[in-house]
C-alpha positions as a Python dict, from the first residue, in 0.01 Angstrom:
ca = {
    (1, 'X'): (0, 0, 0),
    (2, 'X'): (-99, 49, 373),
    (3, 'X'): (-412, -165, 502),
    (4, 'X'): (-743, -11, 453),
    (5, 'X'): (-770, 20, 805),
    (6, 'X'): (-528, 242, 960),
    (7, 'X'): (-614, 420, 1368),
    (8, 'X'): (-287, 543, 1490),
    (9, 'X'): (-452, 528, 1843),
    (10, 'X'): (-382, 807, 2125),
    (11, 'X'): (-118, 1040, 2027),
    (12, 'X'): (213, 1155, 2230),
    (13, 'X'): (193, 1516, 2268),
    (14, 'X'): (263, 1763, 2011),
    (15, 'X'): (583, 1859, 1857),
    (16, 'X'): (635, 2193, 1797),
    (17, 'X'): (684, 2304, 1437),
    (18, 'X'): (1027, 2384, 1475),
    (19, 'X'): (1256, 2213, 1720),
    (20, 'X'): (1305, 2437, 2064),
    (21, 'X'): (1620, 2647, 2066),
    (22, 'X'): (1695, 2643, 1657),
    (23, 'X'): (1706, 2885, 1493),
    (24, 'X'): (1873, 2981, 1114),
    (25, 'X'): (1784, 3134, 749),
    (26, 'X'): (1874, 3008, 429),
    (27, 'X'): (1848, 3186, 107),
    (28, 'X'): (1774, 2918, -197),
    (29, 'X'): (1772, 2978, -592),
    (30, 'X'): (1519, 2674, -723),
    (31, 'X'): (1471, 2591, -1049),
    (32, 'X'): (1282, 2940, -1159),
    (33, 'X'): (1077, 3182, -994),
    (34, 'X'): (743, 3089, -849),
    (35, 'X'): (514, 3304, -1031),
    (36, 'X'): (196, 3066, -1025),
    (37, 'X'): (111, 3070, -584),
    (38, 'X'): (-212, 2855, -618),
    (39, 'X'): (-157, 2541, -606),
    (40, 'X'): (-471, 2385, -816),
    (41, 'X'): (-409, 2617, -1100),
    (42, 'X'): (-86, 2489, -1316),
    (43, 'X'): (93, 2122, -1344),
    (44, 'X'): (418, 2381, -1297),
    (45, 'X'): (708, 2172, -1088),
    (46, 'X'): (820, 2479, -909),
    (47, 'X'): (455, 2524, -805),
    (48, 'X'): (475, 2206, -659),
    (49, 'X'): (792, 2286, -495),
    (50, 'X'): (603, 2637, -287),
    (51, 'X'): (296, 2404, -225),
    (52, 'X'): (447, 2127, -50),
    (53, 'X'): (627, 2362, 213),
    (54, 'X'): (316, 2610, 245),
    (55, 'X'): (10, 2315, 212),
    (56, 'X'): (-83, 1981, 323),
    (57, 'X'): (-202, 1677, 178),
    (58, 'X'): (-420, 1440, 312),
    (59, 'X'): (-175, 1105, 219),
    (60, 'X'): (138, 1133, 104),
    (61, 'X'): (424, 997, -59),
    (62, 'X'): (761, 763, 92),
    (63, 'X'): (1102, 727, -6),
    (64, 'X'): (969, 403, -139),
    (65, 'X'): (700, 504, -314),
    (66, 'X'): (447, 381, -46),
    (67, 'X'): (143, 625, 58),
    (68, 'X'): (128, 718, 391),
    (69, 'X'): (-147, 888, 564),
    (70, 'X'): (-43, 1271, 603),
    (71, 'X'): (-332, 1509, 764),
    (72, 'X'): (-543, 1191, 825),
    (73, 'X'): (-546, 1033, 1164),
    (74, 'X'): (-762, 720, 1028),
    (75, 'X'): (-968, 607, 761),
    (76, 'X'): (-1173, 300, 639),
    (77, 'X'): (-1265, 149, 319),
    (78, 'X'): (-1604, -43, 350),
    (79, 'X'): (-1591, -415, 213),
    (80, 'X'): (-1774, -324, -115),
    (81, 'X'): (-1487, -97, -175),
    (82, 'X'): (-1789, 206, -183),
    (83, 'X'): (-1720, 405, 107),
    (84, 'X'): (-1424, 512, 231),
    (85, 'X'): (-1431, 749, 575),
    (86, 'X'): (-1169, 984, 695),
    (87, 'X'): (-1029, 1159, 973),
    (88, 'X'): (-820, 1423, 1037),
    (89, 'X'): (-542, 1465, 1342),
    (90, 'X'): (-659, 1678, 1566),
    (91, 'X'): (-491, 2019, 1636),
    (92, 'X'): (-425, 2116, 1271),
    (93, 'X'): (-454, 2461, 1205),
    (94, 'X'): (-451, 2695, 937),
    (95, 'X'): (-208, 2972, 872),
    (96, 'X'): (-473, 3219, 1027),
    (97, 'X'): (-523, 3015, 1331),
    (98, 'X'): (-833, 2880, 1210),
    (99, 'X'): (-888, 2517, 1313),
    (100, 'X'): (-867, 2270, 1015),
    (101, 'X'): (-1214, 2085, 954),
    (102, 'X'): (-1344, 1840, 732),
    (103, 'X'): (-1518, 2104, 537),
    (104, 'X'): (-1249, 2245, 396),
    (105, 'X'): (-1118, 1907, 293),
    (106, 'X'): (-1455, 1835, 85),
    (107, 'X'): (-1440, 2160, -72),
    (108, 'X'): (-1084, 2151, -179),
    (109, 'X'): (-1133, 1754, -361),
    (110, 'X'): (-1385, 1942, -522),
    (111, 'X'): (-1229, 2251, -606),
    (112, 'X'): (-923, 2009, -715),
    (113, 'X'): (-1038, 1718, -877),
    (114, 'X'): (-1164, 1812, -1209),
    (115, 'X'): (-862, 1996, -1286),
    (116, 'X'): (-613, 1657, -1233),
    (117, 'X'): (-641, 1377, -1490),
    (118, 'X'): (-584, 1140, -1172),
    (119, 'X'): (-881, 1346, -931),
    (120, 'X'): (-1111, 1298, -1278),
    (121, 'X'): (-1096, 967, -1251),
    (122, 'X'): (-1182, 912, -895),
    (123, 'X'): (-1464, 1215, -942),
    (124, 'X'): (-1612, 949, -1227),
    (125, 'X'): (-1642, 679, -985),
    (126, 'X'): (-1799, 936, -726),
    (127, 'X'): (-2134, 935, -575),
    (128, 'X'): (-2124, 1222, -294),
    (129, 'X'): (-1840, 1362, -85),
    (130, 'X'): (-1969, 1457, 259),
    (131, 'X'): (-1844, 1622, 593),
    (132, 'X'): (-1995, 1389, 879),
    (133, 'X'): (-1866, 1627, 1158),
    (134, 'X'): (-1594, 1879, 1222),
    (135, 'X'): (-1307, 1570, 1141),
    (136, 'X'): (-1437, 1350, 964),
    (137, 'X'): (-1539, 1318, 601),
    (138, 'X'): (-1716, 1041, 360),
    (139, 'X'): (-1631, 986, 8),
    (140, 'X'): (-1918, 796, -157),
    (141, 'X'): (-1843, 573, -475),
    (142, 'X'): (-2111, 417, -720),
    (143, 'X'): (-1818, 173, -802),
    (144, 'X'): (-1539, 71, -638),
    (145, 'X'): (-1208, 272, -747),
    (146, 'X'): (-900, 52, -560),
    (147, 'X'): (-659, 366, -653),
    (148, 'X'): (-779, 588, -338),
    (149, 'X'): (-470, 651, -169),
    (150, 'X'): (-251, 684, -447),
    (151, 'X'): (-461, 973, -600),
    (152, 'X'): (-499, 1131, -254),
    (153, 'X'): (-172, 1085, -188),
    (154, 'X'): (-7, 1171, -548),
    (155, 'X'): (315, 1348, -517),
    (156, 'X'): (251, 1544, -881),
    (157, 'X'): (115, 1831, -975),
    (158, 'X'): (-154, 1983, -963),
    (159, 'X'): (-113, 1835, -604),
    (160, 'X'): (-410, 1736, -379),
    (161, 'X'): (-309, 1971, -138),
    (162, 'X'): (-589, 2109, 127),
    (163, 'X'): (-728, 2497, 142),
    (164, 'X'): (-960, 2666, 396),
    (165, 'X'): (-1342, 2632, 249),
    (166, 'X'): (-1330, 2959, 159),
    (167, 'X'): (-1066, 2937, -69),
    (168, 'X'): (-1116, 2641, -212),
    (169, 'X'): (-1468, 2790, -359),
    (170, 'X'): (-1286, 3050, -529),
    (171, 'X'): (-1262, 2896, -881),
    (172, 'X'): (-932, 2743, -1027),
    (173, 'X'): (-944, 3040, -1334),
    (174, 'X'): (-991, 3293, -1086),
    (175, 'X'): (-703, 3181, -881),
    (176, 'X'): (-668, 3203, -500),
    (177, 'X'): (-521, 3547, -410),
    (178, 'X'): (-492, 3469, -33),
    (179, 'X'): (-207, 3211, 11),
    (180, 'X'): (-330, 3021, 359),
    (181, 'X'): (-238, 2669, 391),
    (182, 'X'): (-162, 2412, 691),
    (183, 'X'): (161, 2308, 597),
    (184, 'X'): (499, 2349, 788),
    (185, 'X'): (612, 2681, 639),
    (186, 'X'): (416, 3034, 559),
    (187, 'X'): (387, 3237, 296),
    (188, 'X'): (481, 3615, 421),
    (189, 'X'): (293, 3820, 191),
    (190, 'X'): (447, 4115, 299),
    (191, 'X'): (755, 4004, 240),
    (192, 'X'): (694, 3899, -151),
    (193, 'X'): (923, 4058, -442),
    (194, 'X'): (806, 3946, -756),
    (195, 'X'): (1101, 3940, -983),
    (196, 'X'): (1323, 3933, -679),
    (197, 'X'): (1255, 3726, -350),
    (198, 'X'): (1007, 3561, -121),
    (199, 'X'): (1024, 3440, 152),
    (200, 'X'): (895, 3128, 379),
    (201, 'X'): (849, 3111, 764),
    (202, 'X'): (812, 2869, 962),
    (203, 'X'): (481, 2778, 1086),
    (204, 'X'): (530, 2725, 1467),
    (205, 'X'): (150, 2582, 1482),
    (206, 'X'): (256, 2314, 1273),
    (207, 'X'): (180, 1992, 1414),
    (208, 'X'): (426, 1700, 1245),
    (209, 'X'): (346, 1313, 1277),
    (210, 'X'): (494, 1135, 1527),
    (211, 'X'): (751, 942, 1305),
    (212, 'X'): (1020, 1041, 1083),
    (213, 'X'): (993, 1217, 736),
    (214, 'X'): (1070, 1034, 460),
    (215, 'X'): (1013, 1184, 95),
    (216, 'X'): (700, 1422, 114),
    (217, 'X'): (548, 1186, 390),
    (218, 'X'): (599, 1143, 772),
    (219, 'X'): (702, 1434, 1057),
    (220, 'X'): (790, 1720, 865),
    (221, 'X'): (1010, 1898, 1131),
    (222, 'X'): (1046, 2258, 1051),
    (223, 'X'): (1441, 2399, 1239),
    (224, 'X'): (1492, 2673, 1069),
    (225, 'X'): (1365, 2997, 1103),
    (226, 'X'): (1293, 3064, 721),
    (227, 'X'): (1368, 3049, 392),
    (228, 'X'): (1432, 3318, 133),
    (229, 'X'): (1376, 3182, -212),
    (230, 'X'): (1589, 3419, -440),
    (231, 'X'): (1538, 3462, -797),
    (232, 'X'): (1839, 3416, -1042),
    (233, 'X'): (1742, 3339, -1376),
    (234, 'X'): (2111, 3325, -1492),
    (235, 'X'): (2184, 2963, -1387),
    (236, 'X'): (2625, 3077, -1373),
    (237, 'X'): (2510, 3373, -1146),
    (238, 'X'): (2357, 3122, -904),
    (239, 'X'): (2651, 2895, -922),
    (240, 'X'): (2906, 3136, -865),
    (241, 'X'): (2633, 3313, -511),
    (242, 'X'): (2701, 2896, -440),
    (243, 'X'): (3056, 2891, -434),
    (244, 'X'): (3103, 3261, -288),
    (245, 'X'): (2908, 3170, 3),
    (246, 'X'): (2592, 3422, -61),
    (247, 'X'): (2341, 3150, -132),
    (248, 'X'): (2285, 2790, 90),
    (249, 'X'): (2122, 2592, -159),
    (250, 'X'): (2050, 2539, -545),
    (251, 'X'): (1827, 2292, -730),
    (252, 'X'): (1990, 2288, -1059),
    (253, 'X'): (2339, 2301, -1132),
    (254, 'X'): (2483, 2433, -1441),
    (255, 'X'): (2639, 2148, -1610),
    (256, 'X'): (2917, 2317, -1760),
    (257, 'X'): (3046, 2437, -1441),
    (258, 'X'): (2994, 2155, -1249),
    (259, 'X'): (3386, 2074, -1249),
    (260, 'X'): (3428, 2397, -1086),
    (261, 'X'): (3173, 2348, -862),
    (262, 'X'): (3310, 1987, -715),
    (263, 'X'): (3631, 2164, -656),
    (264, 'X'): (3512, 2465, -449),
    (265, 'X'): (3567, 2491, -75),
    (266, 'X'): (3247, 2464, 97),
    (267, 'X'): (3047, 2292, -167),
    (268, 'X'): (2874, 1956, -152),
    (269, 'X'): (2703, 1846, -455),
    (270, 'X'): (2388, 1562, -470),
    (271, 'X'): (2349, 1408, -731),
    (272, 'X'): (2064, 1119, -781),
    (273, 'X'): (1982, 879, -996),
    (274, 'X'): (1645, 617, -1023),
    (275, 'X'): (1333, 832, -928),
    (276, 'X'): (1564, 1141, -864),
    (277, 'X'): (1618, 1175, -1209),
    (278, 'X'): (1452, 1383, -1537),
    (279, 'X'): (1304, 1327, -1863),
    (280, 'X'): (1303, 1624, -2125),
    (281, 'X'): (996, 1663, -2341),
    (282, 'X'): (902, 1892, -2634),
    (283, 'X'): (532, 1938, -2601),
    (284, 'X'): (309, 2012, -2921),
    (285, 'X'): (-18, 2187, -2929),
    (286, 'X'): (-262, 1979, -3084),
    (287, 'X'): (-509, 2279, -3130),
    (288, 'X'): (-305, 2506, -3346),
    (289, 'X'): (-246, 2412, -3712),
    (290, 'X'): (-31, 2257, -3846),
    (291, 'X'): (-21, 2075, -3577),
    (292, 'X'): (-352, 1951, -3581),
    (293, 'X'): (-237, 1759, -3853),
    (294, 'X'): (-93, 1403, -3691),
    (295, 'X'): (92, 1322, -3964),
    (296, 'X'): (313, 1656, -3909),
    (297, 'X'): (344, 1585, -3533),
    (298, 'X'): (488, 1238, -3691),
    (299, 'X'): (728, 1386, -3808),
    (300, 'X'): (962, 1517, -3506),
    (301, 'X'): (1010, 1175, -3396),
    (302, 'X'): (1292, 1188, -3680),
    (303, 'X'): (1385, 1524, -3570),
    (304, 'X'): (1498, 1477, -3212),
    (305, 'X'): (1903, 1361, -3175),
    (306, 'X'): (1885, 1265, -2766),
    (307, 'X'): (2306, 1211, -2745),
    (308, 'X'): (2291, 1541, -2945),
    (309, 'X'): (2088, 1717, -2728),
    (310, 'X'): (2256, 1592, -2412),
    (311, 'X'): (2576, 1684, -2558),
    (312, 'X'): (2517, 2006, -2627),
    (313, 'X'): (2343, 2094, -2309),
    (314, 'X'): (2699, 1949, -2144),
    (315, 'X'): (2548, 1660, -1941),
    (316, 'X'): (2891, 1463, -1818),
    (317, 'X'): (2834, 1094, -1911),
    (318, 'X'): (2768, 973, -1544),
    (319, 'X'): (2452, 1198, -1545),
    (320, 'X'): (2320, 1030, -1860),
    (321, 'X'): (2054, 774, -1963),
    (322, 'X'): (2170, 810, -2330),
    (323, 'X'): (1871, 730, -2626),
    (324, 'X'): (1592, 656, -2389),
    (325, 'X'): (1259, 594, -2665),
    (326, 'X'): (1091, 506, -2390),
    (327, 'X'): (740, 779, -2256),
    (328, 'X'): (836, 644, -1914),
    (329, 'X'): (1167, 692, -1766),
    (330, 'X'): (1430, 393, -1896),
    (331, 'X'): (1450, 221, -1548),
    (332, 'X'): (1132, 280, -1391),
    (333, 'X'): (904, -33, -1380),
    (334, 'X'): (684, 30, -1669),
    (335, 'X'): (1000, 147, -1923),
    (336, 'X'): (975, 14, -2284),
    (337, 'X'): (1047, 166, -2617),
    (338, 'X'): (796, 326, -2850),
    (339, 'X'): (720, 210, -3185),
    (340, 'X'): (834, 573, -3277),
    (341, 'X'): (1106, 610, -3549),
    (342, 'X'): (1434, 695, -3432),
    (343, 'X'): (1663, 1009, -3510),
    (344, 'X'): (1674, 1049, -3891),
    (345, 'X'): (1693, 1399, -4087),
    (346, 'X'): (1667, 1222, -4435),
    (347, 'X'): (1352, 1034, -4316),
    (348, 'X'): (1211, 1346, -4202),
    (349, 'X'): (1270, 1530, -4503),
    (350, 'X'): (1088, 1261, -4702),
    (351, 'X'): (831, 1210, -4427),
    (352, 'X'): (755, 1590, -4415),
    (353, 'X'): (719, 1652, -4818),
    (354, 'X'): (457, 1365, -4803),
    (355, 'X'): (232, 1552, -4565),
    (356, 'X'): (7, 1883, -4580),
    (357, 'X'): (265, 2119, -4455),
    (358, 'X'): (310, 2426, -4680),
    (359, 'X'): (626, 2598, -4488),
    (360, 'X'): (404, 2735, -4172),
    (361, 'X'): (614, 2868, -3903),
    (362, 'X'): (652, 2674, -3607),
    (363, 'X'): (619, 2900, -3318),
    (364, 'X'): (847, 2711, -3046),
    (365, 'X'): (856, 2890, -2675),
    (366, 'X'): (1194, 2871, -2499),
    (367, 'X'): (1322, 2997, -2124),
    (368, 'X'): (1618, 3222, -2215),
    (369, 'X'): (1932, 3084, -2090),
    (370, 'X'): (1789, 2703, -2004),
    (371, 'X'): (1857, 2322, -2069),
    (372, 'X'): (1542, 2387, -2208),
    (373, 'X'): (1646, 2632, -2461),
    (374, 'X'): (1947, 2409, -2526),
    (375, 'X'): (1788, 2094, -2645),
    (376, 'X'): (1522, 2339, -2888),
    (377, 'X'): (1855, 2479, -3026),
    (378, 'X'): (1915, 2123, -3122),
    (379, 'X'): (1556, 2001, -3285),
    (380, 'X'): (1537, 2353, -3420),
    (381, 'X'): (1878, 2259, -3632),
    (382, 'X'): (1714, 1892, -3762),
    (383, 'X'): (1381, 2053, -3817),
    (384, 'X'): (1517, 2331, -4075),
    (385, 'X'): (1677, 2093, -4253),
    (386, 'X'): (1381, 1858, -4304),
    (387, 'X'): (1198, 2139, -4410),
    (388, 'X'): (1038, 2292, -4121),
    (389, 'X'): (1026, 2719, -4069),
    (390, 'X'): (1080, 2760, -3682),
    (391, 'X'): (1041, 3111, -3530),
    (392, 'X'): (1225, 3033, -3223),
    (393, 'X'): (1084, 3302, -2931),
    (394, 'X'): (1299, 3340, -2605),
    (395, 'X'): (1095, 3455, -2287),
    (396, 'X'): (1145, 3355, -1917),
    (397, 'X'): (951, 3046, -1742),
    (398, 'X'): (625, 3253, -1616),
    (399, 'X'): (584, 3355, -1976),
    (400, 'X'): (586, 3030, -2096),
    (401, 'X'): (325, 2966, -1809),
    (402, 'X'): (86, 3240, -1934),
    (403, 'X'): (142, 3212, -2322),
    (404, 'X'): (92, 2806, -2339),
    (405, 'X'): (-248, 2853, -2165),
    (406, 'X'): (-420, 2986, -2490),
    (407, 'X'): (-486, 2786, -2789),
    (408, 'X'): (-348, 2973, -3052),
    (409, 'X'): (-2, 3146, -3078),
    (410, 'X'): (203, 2903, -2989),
    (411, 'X'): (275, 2517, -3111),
    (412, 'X'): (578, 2372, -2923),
    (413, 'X'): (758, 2439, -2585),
    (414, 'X'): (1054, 2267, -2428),
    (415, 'X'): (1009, 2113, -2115),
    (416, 'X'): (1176, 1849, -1877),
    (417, 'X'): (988, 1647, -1533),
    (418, 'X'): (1098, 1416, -1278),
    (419, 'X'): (1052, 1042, -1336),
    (420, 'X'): (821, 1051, -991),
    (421, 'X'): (583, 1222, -1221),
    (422, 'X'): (606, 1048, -1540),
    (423, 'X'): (648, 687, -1425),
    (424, 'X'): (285, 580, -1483),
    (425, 'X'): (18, 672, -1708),
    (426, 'X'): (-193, 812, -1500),
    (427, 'X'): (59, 1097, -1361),
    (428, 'X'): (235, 1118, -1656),
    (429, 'X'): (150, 1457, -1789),
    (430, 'X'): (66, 1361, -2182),
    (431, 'X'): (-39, 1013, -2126),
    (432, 'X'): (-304, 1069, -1865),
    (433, 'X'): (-384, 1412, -1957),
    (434, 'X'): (-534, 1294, -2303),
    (435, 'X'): (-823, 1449, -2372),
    (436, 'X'): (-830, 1695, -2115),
    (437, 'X'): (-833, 2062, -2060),
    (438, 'X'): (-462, 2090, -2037),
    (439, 'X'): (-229, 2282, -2276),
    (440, 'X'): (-171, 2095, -2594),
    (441, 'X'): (-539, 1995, -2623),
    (442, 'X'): (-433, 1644, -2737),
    (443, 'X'): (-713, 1406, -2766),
    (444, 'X'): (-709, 1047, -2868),
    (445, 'X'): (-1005, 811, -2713),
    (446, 'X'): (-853, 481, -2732),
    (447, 'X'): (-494, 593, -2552),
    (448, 'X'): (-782, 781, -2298),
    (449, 'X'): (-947, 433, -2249),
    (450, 'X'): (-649, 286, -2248),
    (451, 'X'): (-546, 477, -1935),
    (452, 'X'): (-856, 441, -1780),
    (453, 'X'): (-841, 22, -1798),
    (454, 'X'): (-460, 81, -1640),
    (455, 'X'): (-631, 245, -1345),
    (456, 'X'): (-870, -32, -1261),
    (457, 'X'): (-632, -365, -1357),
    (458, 'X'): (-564, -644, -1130),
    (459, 'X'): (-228, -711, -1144),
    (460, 'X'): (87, -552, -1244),
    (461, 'X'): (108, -804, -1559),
    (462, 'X'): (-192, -652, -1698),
    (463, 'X'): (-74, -310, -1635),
    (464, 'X'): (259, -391, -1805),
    (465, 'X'): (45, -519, -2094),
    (466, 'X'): (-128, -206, -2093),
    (467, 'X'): (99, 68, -2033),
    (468, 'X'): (287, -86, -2416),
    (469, 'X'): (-33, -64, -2565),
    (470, 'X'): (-44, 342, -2411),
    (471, 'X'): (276, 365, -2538),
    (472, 'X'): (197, 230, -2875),
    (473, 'X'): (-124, 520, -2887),
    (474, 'X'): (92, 840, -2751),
    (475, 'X'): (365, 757, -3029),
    (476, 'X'): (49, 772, -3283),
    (477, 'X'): (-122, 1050, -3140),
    (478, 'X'): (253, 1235, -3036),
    (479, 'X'): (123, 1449, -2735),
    (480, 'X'): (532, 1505, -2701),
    (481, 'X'): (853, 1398, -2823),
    (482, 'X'): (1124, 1306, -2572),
    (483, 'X'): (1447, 1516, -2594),
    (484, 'X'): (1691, 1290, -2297),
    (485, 'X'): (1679, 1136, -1972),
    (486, 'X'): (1954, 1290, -1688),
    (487, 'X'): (2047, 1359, -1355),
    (488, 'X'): (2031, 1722, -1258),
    (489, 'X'): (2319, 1785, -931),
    (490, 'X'): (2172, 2009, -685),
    (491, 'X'): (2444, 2213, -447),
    (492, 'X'): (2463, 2341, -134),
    (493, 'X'): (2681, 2478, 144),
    (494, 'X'): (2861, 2258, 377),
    (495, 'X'): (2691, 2438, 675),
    (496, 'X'): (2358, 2283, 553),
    (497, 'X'): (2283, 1974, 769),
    (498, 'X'): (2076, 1681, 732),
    (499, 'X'): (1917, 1824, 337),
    (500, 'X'): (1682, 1567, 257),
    (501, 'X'): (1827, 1335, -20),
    (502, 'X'): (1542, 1406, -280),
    (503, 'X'): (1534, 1572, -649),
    (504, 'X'): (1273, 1779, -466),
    (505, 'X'): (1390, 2064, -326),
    (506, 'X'): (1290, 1991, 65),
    (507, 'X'): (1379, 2202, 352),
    (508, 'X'): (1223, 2038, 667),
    (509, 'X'): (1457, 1863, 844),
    (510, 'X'): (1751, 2089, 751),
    (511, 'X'): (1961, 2276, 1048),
    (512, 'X'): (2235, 2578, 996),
}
């Protein structure tokens, strides 16, 4: 963590938000379309993805994990830990041209915070968040909260990401319908193709930091011209625009064509491993019956084969962490096995017939052609022959999106994250969502205040201690089942230089 004192002093002059004389386009397929634009209003990865080219954040995240101030040219923590002050760098501008000001930054914490199980917490310990003048802001606590930076500077979603005041009072369920951030690329509206394409400029008022990026932190240097993000929901269509030449980049590579892929001319494949790489989740909504019934939930620990599930989704052994039981990603700090039981159709059967459940069908939601749908095919096949009826209904990603955001209708969906995001309780989505308004509904008060000692603990012993005990809780209260931990390879053209080395799909930095 950076001292809580930072003044970066006078500053060199400005770089320009694209280096003088570059020039290129790239056209990109990411992981699905991005059909959610607001950046406050869904956990959604590939939200995440449009929001941290198109916004700004006031800290940010390193290739080591450190936070780093972002939009901030100082701040200060008082002793007592109860008021921290903030500044912003000056010449940062909004898409419009309008200057950035410390208004905006108050209104967005507050527009952004009770929607994050992370902002929640800080907005608990909060006594007032004021602007003191056109750069500076206050952020009054009534008790000191030590985890400052890293919720400012979280790189998950919903991100902390900065909006012009008079967006950021349009509520989150309304949704923002101008898209005007600060960040080093621009949204052309006019230019938007649902269904088809979009496409991001970039934003020559953009003014980086001074030193290198690294991760989501540091001098963002825009060299491109723009980016065209193209919308192929057929994952083999994608590959084979890859090898032919008609796309740059892709996030996700099919797996089964990988072999073909590593043997094209003009190809380069990155794969990554630690951080860089995913954990698959089935998540189950507490608010619909039967699964408001814990005992059922209980259940699909038996029910979910991991080697199975990577096998059939055609995951080549190098890109496996086979039978990880373990909420946070095996090899991440706070790994550990649940208490769950393990993969057993027999025990489920028996486990099943001893509950409430009279044959209800499960409603499970799967993406059409996905890993996703893949690893469903697989619990689907265990839970019929426990004893479950599954009604299995295919849709695409934004669907998922809208449908899982009511109550009823629905009880499962398929689902995988990167580790960066489910490496602590308090990011990971169904530890430290617990009892908040998130889909699922899931609710258990001692993993909730389990969470919340995590956040205020003194050492990383403690936390250890604690995050087993959250563990212990979530495999009671099943928010989710895991399905596999992987690497995903992302691809790209040979003519694509210096592509940030990140399971994020970055594109500062990057010349044609």
């Amino acid at each position: 963590m950076l001292p809580r004192r930072l003044a970066l002093g006078a500053l060199a002059l400005p770089f320009l938000g694209r280096t003088a004389g570059a020039a290129g386009h790239m056209n990109v397929v990411l992981e699905s379309e991005v059909v959610i634009l607001d950046p406050h209003a869904t956990t959604a990865a590939i939200t995440r993805s449009f929001s941290t080219h198109v916004f700004d954040t006031l800290f940010a995240m390193d290739a080591q994990g450190v936070i780093r101030p972002q939009m901030l040219e100082a701040f200060e923590a008082s002793a007592d830990g109860l008021r921290w002050d903030f500044r912003l760098r000056p010449g940062l501008r909004w898409h419009d041209g309008a200057p950035v000001t410390a208004a905006d930054c108050v209104a967005s914490l507050e527009r952004w915070a009770p929607r994050d199980p992370l902002g929640r917490m800080l907005w608990a310990a909060k006594e007032a968040v004021t602007a003191t003048d056109a750069r500076s802001f206050r952020i009054g606590l009534n008790r000191p909260f030590p985890l400052m930076l890293e919720v400012l500077g979280k790189p998950n979603a919903p991100l902390p990401v900065m909006l012009p005041e008079r967006l950021a009072r349009v509520p989150v369920e309304q949704r923002i319908r101008e898209i005007i951030g600060s960040g080093p690329f621009r949204f052309r509206a006019s230019d938007w193709r649902p269904g088809n394409s979009m496409v991001l400029e970039c934003f020559a008022d953009y003014v980086p930091r001074d030193e290198a990026a690294s991760f989501l932190a540091g001098g963002r240097r825009v060299k491109i011209d723009a980016v065209t993000l193209r919308v192929m929901p057929d994952q083999a269509t994608g590959a084979t625009a890859l090898m032919a030449g008609e796309i740059d980049y892709m996030q996700y590579l099919p797996f089964d064509l990988i072999g073909r892929l590593e043997r094209a001319r003009g190809v380069r494949l990155m794969a990554l491993g630690g951080l860089h790489q995913f954990q698959g989740y089935f998540r189950l909504n507490h608010a619909a019956a039967p699964f408001d019934d814990p005992a059922i939930r209980r259940v699909l620990w038996n029910c979910v084969d991991q080697a199975g599930v990577l096998t059939a989704m055609g995951v080549p052994a190098r890109f496996q962490t086979p039978d990880c039981g373990s909420f946070f990603p095996c090899g991440t700090p706070l790994a550990e096995a649940t208490p769950a039981p393990r993969f057993d159709v027999a025990a489920a059967r028996a486990a099943l017939a001893a509950t409430s459940y009279r044959g209800q069908p499960i409603v499970i939601m799967t993406v059409a052609g996905s890993i996703s749908e893949t690893a469903a095919r697989v619990l689907i096949q265990a839970m019929q022959q426990a004893g479950f009826t599954v009604d299995q209904q295919q849709m695409d990603w934004g669907t998922v999106l809208a449908r899982r955001a009511r109550r009823e209708g629905w009880h499962m969906f398929s689902v995988y994250a990167n580790a960066t995001d489910l490496m602590s309780p308090l990011t990971h989505f169904y530890l430290a969502g617990t009892c908040g308004d998130i889909p699922g509904w899931d609710c258990d008060m001692d993993q909730r205040a389990l969470v919340d000692s995590f956040a205020t603990a003194r050492d990383a012993n403690a936390r250890r201690a604690i995050a087993a005990r959250i563990q212990a809780a979530a495999a009671r209260n099943t928010p989710a089942v895991m399905w596999g931990q992987f690497t995903i390879p992302a691809g790209h053209r040979d003519r694509v230089r210096n592509l940030p080395q990140s399971a994020y799909p970055m594109f500062w930095d990057v010349e044609v």
